[in-house]
N, C-alpha and C positions, 0 to 999 in steps of 0.2 A: 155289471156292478153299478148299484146307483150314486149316487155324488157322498150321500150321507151313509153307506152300508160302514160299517166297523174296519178299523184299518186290519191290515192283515198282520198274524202271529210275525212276520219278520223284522217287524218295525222296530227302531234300534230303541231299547230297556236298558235302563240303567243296573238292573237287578234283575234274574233270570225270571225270578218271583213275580214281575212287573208284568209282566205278559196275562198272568194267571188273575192278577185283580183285577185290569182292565177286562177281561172277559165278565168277571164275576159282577163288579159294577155295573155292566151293559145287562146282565141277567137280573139285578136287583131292580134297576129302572125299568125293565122291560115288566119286570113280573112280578113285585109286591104289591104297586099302587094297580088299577083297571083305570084308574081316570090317569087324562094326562097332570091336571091342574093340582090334582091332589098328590102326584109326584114328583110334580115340578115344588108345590109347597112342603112334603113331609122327606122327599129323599135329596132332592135337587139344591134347595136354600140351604137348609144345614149344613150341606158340603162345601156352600162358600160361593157355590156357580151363580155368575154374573146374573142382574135381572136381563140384559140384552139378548144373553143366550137362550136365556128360561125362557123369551117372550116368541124364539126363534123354535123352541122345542114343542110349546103351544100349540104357535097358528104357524108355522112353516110348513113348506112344502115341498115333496120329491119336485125335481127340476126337472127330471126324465118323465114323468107321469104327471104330474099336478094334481096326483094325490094327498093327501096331508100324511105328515111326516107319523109313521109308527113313533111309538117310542123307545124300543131298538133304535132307527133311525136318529131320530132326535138326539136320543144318549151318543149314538157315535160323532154327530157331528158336534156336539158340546169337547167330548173328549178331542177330537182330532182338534179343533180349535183353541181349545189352551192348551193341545202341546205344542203350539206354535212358541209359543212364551213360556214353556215349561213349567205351567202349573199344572197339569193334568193331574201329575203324581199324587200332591196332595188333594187333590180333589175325590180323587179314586179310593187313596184310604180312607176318607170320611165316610163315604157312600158305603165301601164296606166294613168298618166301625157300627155303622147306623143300622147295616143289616143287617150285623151280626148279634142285635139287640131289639131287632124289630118283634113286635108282637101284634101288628095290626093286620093279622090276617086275612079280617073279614074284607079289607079294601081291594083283595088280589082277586083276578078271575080265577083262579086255578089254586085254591089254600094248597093243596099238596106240594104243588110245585111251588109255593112262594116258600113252603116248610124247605123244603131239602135248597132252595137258596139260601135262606137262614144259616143251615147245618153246614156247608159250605163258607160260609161267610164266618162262622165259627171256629171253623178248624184255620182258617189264613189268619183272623187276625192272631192268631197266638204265632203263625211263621213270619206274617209282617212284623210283628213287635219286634221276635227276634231276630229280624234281619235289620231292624229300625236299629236296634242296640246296638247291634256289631257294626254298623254302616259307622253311624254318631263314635263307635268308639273306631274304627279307622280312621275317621274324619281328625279327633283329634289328637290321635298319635302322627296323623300326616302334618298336623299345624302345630304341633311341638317341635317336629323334625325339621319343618319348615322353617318354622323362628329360629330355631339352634342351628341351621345353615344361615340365615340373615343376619345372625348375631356374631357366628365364625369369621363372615365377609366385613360384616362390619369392622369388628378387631382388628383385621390383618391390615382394612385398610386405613383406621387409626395407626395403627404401630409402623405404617410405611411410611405417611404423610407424615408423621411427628420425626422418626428420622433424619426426615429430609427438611423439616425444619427446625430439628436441635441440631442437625449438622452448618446451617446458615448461623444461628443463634451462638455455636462454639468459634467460627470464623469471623463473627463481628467481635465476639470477645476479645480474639488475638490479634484482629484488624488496628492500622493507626486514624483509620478514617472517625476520629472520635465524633465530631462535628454531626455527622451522618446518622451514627448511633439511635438517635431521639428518633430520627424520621422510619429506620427501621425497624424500632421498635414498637413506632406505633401500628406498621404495618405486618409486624410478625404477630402479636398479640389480635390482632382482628382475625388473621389467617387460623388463629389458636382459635378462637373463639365460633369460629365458622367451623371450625375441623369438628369440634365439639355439639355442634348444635344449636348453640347460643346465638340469638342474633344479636347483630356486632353493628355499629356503624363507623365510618372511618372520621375522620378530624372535621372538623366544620366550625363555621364563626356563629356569633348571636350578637344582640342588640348591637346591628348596623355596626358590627366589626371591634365592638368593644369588648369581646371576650373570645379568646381561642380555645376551644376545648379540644381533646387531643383526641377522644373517641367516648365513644357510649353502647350500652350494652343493658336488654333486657334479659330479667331473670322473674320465673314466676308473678309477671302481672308487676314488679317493680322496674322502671329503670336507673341505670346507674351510668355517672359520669364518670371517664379514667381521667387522669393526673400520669404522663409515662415521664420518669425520668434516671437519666443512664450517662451520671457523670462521676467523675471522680470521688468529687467533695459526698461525704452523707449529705443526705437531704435532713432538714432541719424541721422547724415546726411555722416556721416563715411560709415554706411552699403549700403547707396540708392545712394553714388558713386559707390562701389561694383555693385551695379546691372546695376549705368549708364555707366559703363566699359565694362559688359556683353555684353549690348542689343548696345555698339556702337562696339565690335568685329562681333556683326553678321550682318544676310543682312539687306539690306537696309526695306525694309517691315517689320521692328521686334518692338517690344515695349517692355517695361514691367510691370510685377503687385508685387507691394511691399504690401507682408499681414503681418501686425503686431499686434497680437494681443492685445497685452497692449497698444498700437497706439505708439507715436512718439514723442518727445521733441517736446518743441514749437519754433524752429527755422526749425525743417525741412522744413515745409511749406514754408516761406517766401524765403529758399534757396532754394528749389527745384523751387520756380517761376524764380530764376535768373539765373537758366540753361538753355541755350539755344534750347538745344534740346528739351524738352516739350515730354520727350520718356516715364514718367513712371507714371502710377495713383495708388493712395494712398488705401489701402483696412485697414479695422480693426477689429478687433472681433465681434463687434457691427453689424457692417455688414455683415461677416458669420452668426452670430447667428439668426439676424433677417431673411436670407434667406433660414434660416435649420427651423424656425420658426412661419413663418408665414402661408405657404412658398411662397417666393415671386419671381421672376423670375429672376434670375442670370444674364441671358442677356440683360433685360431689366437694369439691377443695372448698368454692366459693359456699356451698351453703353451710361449713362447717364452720370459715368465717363469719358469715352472718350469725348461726347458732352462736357462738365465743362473745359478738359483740353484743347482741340481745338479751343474752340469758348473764352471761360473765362479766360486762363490761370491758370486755378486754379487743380491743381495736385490732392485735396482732395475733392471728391463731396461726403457727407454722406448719408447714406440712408433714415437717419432721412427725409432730404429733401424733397427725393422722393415718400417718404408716407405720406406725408404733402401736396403735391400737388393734 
């Protein structure tokens, strides 16, 4: 066997089918064109085969003989060569695609037998199509099955990790470590946001220590500055300037998330609508807890606020709402 002869029927096929076009291909290059140049241009190119190959199929030559390469020859070593990188395949069905439409008979040494490769080439592609359809549709009943177990895991391990930290989130509640509170809070809230997919970043300083921000968080191409706060007193509309100070020093694409978990006086709302800016949506305990608890989709919560404050003017959209709907 010489270096370039046609690999043997063993050779592992993806398709049982595969065996049968790989031969049928090596018979269409061997026997429709008589010139090499004129196979290499009319069966060869259209199939997509390399010019490096095509130049090897040309003027190459058996290594055993230093004969010049048949075109059988030629064709096996194109083939065995990209099935190194597993393009062979489609290579194979172009070639017989192309034969199965050829009409240029007069180019073959032997028009009969270029005919009955035709006929041949005819009856596969209607069993490659159909094997092409039914592959394509396992393929994507395999990648349904597959997302719907990536999405199962996914779940489960949302609804473990939010357990474990609503069950932190219900011991700080009952805890007297009140002091502590803020600092947990901004560290559970980043843990949320991480869990979710959000990226989160934890507390840091700006202009050379003149401003603490407690964390930040991008969402769709915006970011957003948090405000965490987890004291007794409601938070008023003193601290949600504090944050409309913040997010108007920074750029222009910035917002931000006011979490309070004891919620807010009843004037914040109606002031926050008579700011112009419309830069900050309202979060509150209620709302962490139901999303550590349910567990319900963060991103989903957060863009239904932004939806409420964009469209409604309304700074506080609850989550109540949205599981009502």
């Amino acid at each position: 066997m010489t270096a370039y002869e046609p690999m043997s029927d063993a050779t592992d096929h993806t398709q049982p089918h595969d065996a049968d076009a790989r031969r049928l291909a090596l018979e269409a290059i061997a026997t429709l064109a008589y010139v090499k140049k004129i196979a290499a241009d009319q069966i060869l190119r259209p199939a997509g085969v390399p010019d490096s190959l095509i130049r090897q199929f040309v003027k190459g030559r058996d290594p055993a003989t230093g004969d010049p390469l048949t075109k059988r020859q030629g064709g096996a070593m194109i083939l065995d060569e990209l099935a190194k990188s597993g393009a062979d395949r489609d290579v194979i069905r172009k070639i017989v695609e192309n034969a199965a439409t050829w009409t240029g008979f007069h180019l073959a040494n032997n028009e009969y037998e270029a005919r009955a490769v035709v006929q041949k080439a005819r009856e596969l592609s209607g069993t490659l199509a159909e094997a092409e359809a039914r592959e394509k549709e396992q393929q994507a009943k395999a990648g349904a099955e597959r997302a719907l177990r990536q999405q199962q895991e996914r779940d489960a391990m949302l609804r473990r990790e939010s357990s474990l930290l609503l069950a932190q989130f219900d011991e700080a509640m009952a805890g007297e470590e009140r002091q502590q509170r803020g600092y947990f809070l901004q560290d559970l809230l980043n843990r949320t946001f991480d869990l979710h997919g959000i990226p989160a970043g934890r507390a840091f300083q700006r202009n050379d220590g003149g401003e603490q921000i407690d964390g930040a968080f991008e969402l769709d191409g915006w970011h957003y500055i948090v405000e965490c706060r987890w004291r007794e007193a409601l938070a008023d509309i003193r601290q949600l300037d504090g944050l409309y100070g913040q997010v108007a020093r920074s750029g222009r694409q910035t917002m931000g998330l006011f979490l309070s978990i004891n919620g807010w006086s009843q004037n914040v709302v109606p002031l926050a609508k008579q700011n112009p800016a419309k830069s900050i949506i309202l979060m509150e305990g209620f709302d962490l807890r139901m999303v550590l608890a349910r567990p319900f989709d963060l991103r989903q919560l957060l863009k239904a606020k932004l939806r409420a404050l964009n469209l409604d003017a309304e700074p506080y959209f609850p989550i109540s709402r949205l599981l009502s709907q």
